[in-house]
CHARMM-style PDB file with segment names, atoms N, HN, CA, C and O in Angstrom:
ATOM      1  N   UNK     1       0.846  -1.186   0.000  1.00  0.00      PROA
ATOM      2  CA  UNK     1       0.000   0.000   0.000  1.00  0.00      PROA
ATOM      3  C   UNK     1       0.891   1.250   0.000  1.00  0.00      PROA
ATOM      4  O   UNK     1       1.614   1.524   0.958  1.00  0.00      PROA
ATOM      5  N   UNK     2       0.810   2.024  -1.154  1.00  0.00      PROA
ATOM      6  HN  UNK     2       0.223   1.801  -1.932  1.00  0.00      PROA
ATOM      7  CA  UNK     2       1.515   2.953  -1.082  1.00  0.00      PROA
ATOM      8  C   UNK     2       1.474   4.347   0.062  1.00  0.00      PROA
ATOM      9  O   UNK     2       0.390   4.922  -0.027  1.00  0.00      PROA
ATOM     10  N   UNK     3       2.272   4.888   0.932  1.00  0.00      PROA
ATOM     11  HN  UNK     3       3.153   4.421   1.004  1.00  0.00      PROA
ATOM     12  CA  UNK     3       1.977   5.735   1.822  1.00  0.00      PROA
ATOM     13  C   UNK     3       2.491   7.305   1.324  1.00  0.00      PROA
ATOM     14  O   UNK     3       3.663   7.634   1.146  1.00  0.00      PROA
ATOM     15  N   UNK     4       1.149   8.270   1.135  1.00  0.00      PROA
ATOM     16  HN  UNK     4       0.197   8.003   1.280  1.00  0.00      PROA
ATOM     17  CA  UNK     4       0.520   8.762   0.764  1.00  0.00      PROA
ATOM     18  C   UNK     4       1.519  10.111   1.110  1.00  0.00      PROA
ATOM     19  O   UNK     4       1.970  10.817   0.207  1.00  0.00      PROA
ATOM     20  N   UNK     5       1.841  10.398   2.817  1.00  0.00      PROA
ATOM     21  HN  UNK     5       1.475   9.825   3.550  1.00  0.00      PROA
ATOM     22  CA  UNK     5       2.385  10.906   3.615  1.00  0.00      PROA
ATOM     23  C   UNK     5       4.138  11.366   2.928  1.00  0.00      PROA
ATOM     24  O   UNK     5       4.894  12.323   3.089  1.00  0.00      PROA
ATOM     25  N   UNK     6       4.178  10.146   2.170  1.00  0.00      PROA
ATOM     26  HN  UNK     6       3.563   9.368   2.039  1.00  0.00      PROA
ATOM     27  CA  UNK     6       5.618   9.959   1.523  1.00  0.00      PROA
ATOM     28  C   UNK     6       5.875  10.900  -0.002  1.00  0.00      PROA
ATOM     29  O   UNK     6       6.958  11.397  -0.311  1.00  0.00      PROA
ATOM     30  N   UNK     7       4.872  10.970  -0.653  1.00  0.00      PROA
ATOM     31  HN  UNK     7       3.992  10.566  -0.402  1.00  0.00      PROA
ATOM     32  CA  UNK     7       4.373  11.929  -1.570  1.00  0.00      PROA
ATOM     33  C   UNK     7       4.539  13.436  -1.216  1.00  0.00      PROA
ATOM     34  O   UNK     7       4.012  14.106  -0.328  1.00  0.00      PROA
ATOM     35  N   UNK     8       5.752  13.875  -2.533  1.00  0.00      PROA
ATOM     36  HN  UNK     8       6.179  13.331  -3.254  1.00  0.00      PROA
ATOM     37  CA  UNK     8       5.654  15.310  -2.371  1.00  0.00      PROA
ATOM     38  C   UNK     8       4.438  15.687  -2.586  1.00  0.00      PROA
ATOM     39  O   UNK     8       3.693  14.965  -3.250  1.00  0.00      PROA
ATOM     40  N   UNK     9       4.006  16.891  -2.065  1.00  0.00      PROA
ATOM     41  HN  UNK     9       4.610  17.477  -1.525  1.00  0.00      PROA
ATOM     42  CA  UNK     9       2.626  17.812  -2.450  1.00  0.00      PROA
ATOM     43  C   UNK     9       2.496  18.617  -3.276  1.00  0.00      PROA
ATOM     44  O   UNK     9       1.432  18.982  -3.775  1.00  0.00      PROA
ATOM     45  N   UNK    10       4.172  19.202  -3.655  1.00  0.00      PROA
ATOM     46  HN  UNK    10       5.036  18.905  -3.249  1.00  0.00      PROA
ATOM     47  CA  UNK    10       4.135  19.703  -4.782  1.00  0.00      PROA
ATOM     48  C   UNK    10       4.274  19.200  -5.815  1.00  0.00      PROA
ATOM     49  O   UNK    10       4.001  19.842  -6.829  1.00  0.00      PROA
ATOM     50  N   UNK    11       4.731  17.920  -5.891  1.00  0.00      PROA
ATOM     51  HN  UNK    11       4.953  17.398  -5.067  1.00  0.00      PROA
ATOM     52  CA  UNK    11       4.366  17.356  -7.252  1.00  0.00      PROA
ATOM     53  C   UNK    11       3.066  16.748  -7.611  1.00  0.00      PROA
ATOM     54  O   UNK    11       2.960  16.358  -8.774  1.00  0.00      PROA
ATOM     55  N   UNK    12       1.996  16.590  -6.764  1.00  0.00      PROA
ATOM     56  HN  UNK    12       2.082  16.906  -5.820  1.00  0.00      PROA
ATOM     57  CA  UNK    12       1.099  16.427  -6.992  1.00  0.00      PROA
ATOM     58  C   UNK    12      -0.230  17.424  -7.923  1.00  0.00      PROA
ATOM     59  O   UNK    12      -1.257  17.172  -8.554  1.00  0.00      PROA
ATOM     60  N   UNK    13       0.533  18.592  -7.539  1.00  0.00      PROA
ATOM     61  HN  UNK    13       1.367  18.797  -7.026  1.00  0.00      PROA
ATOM     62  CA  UNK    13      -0.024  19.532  -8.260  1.00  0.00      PROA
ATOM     63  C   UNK    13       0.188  19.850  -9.719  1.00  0.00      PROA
ATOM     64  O   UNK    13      -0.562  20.626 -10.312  1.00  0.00      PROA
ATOM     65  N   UNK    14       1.044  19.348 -10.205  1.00  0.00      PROA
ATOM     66  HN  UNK    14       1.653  18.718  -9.724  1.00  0.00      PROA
ATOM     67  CA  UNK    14       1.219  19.185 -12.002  1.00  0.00      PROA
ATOM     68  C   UNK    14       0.325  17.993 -12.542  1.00  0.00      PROA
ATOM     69  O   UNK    14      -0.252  17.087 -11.942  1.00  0.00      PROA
ATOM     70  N   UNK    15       0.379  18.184 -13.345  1.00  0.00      PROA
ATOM     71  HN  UNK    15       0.849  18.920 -13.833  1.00  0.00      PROA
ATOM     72  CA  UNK    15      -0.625  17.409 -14.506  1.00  0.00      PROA
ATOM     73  C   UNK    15      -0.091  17.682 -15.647  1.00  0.00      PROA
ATOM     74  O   UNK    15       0.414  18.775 -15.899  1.00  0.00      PROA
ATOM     75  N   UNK    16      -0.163  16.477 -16.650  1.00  0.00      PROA
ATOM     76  HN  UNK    16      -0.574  15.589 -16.446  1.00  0.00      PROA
ATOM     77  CA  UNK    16       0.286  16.572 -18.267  1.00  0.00      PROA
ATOM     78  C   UNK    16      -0.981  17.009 -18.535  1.00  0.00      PROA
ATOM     79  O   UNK    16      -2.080  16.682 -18.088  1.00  0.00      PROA
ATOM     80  N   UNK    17      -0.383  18.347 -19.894  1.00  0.00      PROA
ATOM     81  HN  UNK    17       0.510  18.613 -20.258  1.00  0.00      PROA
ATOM     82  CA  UNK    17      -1.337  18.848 -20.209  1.00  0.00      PROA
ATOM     83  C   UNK    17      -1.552  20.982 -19.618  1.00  0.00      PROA
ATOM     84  O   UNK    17      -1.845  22.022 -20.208  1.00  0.00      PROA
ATOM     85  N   UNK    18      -1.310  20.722 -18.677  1.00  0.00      PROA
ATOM     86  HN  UNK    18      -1.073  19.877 -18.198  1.00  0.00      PROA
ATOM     87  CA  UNK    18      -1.330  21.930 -17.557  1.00  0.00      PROA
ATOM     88  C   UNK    18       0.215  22.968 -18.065  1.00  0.00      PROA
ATOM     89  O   UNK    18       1.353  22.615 -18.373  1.00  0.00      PROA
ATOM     90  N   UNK    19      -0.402  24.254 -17.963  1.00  0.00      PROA
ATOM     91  HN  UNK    19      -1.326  24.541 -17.713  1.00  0.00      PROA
ATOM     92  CA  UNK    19       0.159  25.530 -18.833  1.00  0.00      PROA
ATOM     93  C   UNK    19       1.222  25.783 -17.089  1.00  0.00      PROA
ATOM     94  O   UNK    19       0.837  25.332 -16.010  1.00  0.00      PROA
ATOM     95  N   UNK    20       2.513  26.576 -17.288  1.00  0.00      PROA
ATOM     96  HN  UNK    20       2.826  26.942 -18.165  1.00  0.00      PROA
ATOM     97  CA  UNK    20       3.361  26.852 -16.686  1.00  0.00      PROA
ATOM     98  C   UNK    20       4.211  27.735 -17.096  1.00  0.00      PROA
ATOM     99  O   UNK    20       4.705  27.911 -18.210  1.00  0.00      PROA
ATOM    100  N   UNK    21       4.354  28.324 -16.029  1.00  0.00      PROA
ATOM    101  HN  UNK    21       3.952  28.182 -15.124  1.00  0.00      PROA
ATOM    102  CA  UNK    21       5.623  29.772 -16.337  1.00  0.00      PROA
ATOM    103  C   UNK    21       6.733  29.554 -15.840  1.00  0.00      PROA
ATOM    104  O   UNK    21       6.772  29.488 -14.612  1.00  0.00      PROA
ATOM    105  N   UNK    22       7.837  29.394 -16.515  1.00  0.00      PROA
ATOM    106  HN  UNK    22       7.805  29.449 -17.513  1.00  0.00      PROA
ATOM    107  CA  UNK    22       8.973  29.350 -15.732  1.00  0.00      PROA
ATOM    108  C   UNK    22       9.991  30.593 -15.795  1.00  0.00      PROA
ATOM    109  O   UNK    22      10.199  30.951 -16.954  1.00  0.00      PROA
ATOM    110  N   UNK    23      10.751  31.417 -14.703  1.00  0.00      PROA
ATOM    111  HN  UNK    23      10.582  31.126 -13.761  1.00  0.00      PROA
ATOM    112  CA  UNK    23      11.594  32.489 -14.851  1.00  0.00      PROA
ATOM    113  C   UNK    23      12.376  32.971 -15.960  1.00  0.00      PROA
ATOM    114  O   UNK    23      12.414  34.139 -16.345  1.00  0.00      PROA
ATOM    115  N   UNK    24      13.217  31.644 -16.620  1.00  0.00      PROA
ATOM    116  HN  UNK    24      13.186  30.694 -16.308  1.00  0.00      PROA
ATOM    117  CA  UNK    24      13.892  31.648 -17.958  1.00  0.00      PROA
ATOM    118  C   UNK    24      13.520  31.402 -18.983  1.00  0.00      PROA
ATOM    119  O   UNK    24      13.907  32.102 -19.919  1.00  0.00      PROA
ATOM    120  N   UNK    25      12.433  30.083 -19.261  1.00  0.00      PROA
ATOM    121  HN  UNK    25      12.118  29.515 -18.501  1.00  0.00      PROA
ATOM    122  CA  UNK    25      11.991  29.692 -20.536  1.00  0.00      PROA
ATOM    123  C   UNK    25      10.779  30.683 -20.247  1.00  0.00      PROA
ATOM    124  O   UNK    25      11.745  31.426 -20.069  1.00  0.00      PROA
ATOM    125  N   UNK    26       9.844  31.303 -20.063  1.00  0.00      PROA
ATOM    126  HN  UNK    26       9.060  30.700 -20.207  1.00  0.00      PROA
ATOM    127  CA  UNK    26       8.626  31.634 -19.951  1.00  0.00      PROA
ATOM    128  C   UNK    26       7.344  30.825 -20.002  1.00  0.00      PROA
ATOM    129  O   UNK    26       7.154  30.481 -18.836  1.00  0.00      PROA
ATOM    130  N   UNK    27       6.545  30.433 -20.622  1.00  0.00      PROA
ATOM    131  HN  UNK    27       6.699  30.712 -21.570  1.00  0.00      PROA
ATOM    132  CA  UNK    27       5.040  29.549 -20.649  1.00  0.00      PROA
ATOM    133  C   UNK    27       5.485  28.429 -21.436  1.00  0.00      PROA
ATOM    134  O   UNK    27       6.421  28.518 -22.231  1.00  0.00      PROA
ATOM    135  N   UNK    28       4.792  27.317 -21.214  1.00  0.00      PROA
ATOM    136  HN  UNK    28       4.032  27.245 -20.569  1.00  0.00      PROA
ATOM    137  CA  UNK    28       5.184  26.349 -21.718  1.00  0.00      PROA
ATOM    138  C   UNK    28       3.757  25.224 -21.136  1.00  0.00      PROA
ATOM    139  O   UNK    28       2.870  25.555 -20.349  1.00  0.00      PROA
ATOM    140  N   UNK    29       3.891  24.144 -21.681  1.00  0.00      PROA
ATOM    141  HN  UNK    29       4.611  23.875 -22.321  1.00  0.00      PROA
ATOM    142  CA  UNK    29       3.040  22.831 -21.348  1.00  0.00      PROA
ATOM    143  C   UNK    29       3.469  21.795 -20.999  1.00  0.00      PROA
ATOM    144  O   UNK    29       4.333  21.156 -21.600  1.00  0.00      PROA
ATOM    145  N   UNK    30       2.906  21.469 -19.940  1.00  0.00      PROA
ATOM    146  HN  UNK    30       2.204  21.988 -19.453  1.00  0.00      PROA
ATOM    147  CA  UNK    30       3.763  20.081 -19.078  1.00  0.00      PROA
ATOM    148  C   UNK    30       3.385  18.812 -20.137  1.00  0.00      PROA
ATOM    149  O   UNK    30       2.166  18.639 -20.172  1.00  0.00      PROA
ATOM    150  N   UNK    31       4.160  17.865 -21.028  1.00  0.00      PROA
ATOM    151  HN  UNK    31       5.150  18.006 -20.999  1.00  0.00      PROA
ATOM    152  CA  UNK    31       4.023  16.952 -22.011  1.00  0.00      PROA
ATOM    153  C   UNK    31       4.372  15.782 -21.533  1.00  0.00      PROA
ATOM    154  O   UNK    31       4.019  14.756 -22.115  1.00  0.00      PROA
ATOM    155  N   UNK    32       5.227  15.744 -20.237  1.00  0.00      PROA
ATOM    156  HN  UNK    32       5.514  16.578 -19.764  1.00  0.00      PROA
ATOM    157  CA  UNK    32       5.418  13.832 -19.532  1.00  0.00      PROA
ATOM    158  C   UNK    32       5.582  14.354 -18.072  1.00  0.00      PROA
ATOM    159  O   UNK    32       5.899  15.503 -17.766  1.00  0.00      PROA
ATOM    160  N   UNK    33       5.358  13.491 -17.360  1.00  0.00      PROA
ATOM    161  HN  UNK    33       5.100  12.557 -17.609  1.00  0.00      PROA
ATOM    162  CA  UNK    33       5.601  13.376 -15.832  1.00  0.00      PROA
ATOM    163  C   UNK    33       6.567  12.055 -15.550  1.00  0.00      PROA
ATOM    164  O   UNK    33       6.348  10.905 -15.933  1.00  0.00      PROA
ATOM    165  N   UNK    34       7.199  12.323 -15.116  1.00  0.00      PROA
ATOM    166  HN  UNK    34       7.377  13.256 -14.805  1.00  0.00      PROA
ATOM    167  CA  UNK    34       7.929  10.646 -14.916  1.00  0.00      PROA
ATOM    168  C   UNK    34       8.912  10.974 -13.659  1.00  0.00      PROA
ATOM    169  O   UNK    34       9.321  12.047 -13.216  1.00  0.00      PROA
ATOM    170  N   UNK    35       9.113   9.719 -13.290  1.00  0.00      PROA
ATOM    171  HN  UNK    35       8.781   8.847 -13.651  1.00  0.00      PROA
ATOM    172  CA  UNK    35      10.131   9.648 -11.582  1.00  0.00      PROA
ATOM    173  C   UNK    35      11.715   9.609 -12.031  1.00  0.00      PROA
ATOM    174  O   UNK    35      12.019   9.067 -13.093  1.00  0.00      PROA
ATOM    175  N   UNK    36      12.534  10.099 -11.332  1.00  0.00      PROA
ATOM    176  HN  UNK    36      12.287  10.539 -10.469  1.00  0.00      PROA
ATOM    177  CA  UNK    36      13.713  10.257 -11.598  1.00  0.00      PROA
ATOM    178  C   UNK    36      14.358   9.162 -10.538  1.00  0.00      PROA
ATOM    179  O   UNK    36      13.777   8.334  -9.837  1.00  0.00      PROA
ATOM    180  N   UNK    37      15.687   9.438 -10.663  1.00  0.00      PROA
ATOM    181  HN  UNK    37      16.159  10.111 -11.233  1.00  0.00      PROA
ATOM    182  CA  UNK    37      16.593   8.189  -9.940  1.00  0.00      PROA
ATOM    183  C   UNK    37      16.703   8.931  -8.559  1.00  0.00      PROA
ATOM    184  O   UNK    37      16.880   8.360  -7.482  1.00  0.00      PROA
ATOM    185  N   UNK    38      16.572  10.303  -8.746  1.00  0.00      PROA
ATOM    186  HN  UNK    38      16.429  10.767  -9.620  1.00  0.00      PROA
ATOM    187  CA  UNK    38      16.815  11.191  -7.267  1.00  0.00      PROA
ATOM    188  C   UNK    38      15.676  10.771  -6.201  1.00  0.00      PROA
ATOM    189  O   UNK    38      15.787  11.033  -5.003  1.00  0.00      PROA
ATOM    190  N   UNK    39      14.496  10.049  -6.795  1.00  0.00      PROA
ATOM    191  HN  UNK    39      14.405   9.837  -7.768  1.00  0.00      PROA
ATOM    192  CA  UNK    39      13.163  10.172  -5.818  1.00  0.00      PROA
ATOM    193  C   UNK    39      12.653  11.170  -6.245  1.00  0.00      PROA
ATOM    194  O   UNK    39      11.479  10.818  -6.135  1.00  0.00      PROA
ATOM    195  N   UNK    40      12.606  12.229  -6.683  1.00  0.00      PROA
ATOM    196  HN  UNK    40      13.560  12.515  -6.772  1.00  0.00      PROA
ATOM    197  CA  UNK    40      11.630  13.567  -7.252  1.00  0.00      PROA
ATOM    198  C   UNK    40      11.193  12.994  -8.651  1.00  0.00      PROA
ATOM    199  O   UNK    40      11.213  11.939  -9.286  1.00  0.00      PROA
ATOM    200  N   UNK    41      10.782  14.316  -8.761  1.00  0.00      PROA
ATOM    201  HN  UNK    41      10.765  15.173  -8.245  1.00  0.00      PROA
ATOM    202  CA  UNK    41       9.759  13.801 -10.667  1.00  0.00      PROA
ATOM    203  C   UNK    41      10.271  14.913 -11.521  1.00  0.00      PROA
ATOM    204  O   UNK    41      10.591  16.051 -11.178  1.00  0.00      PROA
ATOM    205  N   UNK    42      10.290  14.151 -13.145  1.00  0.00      PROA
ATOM    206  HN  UNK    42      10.029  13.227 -13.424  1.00  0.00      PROA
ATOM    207  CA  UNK    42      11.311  15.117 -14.162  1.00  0.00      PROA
ATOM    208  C   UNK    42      10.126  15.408 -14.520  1.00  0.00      PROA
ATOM    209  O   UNK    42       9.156  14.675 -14.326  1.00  0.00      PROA
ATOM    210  N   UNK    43      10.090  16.792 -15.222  1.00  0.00      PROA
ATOM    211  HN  UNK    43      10.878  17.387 -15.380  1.00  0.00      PROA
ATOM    212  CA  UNK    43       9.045  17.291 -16.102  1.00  0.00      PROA
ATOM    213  C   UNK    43       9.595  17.395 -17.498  1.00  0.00      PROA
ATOM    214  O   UNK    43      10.818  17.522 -17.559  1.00  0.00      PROA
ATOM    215  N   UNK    44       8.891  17.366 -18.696  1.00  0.00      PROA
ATOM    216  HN  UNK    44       7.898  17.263 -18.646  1.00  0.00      PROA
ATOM    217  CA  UNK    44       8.758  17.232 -19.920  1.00  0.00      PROA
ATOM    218  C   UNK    44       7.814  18.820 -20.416  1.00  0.00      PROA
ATOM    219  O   UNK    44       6.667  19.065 -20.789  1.00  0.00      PROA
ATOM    220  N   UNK    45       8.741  19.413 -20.224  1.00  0.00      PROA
ATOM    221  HN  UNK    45       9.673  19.214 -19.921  1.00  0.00      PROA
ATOM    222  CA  UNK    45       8.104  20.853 -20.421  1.00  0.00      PROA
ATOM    223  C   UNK    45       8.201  21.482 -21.915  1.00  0.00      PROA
ATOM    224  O   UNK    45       9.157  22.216 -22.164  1.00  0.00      PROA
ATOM    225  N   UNK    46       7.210  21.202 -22.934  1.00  0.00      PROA
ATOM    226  HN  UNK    46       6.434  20.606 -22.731  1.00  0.00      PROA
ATOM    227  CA  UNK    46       7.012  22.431 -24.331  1.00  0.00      PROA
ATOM    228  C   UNK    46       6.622  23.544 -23.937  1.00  0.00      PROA
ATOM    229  O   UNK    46       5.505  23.917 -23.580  1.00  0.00      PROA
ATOM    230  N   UNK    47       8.084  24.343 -24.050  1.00  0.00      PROA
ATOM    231  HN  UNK    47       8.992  24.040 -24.340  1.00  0.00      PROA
ATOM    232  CA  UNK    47       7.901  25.855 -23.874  1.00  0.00      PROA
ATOM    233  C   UNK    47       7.519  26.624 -25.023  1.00  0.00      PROA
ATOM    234  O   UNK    47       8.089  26.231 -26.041  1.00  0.00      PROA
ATOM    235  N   UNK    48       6.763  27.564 -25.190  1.00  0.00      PROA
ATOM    236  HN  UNK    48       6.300  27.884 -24.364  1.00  0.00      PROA
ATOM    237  CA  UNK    48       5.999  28.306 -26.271  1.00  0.00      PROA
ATOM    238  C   UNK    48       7.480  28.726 -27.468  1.00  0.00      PROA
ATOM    239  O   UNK    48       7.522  28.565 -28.687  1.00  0.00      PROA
ATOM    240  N   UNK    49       8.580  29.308 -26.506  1.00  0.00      PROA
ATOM    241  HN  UNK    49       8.546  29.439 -25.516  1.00  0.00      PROA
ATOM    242  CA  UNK    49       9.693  29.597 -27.166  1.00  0.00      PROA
ATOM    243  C   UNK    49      10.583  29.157 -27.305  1.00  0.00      PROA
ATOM    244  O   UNK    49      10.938  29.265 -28.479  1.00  0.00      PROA
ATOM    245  N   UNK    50      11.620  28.367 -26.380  1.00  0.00      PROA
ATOM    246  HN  UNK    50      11.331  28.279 -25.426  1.00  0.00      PROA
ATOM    247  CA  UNK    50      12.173  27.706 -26.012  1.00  0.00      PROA
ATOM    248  C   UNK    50      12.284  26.520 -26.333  1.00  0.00      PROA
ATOM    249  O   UNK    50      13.403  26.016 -26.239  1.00  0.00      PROA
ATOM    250  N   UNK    51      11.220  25.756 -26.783  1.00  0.00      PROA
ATOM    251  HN  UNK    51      10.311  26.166 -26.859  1.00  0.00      PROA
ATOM    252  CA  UNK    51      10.860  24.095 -27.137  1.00  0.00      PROA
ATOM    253  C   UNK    51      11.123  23.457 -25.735  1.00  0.00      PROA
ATOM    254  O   UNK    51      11.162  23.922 -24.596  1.00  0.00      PROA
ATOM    255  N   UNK    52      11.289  22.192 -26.272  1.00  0.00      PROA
ATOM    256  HN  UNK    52      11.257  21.814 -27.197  1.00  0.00      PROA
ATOM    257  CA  UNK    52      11.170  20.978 -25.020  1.00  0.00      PROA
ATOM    258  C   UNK    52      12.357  20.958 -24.382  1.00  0.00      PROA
ATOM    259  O   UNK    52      13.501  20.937 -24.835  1.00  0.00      PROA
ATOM    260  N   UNK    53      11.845  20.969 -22.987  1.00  0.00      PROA
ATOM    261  HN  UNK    53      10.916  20.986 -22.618  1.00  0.00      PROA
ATOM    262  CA  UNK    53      12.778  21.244 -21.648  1.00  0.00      PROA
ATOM    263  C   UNK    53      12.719  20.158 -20.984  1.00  0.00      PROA
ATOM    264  O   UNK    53      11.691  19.490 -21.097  1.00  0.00      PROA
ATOM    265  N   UNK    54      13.490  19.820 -20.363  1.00  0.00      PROA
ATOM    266  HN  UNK    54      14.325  20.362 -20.272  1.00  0.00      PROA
ATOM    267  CA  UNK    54      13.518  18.187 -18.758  1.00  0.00      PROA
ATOM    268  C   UNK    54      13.878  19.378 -17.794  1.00  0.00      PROA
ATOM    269  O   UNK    54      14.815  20.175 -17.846  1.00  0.00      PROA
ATOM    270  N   UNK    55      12.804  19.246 -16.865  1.00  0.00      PROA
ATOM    271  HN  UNK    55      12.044  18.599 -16.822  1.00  0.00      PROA
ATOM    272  CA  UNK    55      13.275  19.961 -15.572  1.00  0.00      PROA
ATOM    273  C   UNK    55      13.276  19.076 -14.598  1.00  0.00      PROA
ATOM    274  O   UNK    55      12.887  17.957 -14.933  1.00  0.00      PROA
ATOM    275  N   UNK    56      13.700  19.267 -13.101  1.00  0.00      PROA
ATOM    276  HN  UNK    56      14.016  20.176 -12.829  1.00  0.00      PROA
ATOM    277  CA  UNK    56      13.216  18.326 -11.909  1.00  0.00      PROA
ATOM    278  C   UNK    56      12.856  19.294 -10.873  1.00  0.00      PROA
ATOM    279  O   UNK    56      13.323  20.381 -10.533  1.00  0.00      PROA
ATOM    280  N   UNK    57      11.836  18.530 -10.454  1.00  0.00      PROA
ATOM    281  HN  UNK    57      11.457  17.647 -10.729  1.00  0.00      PROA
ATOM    282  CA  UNK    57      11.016  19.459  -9.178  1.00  0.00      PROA
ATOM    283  C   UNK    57      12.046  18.800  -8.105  1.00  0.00      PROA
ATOM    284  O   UNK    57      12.695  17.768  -8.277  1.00  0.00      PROA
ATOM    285  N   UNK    58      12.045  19.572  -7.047  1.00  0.00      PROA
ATOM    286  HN  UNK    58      11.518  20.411  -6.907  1.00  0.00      PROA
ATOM    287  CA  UNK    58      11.807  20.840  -6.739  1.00  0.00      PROA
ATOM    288  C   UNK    58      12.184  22.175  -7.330  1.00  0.00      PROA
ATOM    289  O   UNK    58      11.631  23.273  -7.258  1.00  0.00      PROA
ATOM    290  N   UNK    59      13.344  21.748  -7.971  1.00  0.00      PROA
ATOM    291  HN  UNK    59      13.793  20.856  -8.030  1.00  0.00      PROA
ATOM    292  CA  UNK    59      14.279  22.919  -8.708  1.00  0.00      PROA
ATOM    293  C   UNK    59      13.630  23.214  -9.834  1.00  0.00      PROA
ATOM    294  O   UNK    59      14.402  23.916 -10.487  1.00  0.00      PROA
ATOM    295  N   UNK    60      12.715  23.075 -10.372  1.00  0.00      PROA
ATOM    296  HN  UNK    60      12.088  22.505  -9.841  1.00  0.00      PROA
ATOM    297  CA  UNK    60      12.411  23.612 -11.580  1.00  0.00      PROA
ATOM    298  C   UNK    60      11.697  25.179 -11.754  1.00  0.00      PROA
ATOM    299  O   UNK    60      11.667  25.856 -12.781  1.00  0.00      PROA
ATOM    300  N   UNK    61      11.179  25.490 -10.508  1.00  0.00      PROA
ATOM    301  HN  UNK    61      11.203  24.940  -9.673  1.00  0.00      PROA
ATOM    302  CA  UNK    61      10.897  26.977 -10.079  1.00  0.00      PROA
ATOM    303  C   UNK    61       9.784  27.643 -10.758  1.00  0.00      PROA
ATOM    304  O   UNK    61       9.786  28.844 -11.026  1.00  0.00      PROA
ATOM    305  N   UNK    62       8.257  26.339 -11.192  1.00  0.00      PROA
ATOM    306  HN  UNK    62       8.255  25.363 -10.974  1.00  0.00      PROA
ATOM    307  CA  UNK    62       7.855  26.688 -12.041  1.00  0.00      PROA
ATOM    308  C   UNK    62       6.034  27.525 -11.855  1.00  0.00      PROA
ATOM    309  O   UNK    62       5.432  26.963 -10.940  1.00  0.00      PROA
ATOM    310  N   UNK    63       5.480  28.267 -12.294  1.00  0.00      PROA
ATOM    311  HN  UNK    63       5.969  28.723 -13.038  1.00  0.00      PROA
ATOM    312  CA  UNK    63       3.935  28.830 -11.550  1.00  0.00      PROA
ATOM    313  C   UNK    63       2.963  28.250 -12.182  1.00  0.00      PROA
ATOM    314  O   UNK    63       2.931  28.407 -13.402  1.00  0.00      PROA
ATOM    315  N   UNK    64       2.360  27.778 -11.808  1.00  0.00      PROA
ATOM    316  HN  UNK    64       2.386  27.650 -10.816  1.00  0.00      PROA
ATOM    317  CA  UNK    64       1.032  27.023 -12.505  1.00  0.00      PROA
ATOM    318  C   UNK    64       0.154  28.766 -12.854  1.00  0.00      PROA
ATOM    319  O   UNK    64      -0.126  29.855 -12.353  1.00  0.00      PROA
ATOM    320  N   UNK    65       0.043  27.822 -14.240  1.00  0.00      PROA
ATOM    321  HN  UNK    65       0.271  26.937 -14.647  1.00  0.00      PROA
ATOM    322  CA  UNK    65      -1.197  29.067 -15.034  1.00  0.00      PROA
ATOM    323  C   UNK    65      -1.865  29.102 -14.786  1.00  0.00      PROA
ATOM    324  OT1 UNK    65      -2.667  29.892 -15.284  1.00  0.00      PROA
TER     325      UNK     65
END
């Protein structure tokens, strides 16, 4: 049974699909969610300008639209 408690909260709040601002690339669309080797989660970010980004939360510094 997975424990729930163990789950960041902020990664719970992204969704593929879901618009984002980030400081450097600017707006973009979250396109994969996936787990990294660190224990956090990589994002798959199409930025409007920028194109496709890999970020990792926590560090990715990003504002939900």
């Amino acid at each position: 049974m997975p424990r729930y408690e163990d789950e960041s909260q902020e990664a719970l709040e992204y969704r593929v699909g879901m618009r984002v601002l980030h400081p450097t690339f600017g707006k973009g669309t979250i396109m994969r969610i996936e787990p990294s080797s660190a224990g956090s989660l990589k994002l798959r970010v199409l930025f409007d300008q920028e194109g496709e980004k890999r970020l990792v939360l926590p560090y990715a510094k990003l504002e939900i639209l």
